[in-house]
C-alpha positions, 0 to 999 in steps of 0.5 A, a space after each residue: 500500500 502506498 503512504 504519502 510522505 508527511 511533506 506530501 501530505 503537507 503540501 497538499 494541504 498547503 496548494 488546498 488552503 491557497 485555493 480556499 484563500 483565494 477564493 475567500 478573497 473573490 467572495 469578499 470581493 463579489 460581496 463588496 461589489 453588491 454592496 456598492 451597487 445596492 442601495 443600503 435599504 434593500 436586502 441584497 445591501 444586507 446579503 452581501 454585508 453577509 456574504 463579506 462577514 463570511 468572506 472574512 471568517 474564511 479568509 481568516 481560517 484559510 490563512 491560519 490553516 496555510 501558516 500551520 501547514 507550512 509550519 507542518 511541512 518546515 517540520 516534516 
């Protein structure tokens, strides 16, 4: 059976948490589009402030889980 090295395995993880930091900052991006075109008293005003909030909590995760990750590959 094959086993990945754990540097393999740390990389992996390193290229997956890029990608979710990326998209986080296209989604806070988008949200922030919304919110400029959107007059402040209609709902989608209000989704995109929601989906800005969840932009920030992803990229907030995504960027502990890639510092972890390289910290776990320098370590392996």
């Amino acid at each position: 059976m094959f086993i990945n090295h754990p540097k393999r395995v740390a990389q992996y993880k390193a290229i997956t948490f890029m990608v979710l930091l990326a998209c986080s900052i296209g989604i806070g991006l988008a949200g922030s589009f919304i919110m400029a075109t959107i007059h402040h008293a209609e709902i989608g005003f209000w989704l995109g402030l929601s989906i800005v909030f969840v932009a920030i909590f992803t990229f907030f995760w995504a960027m502990l889980g890639l510092v972890f990750s390289v910290i776990q590959y320098n370590n392996a």
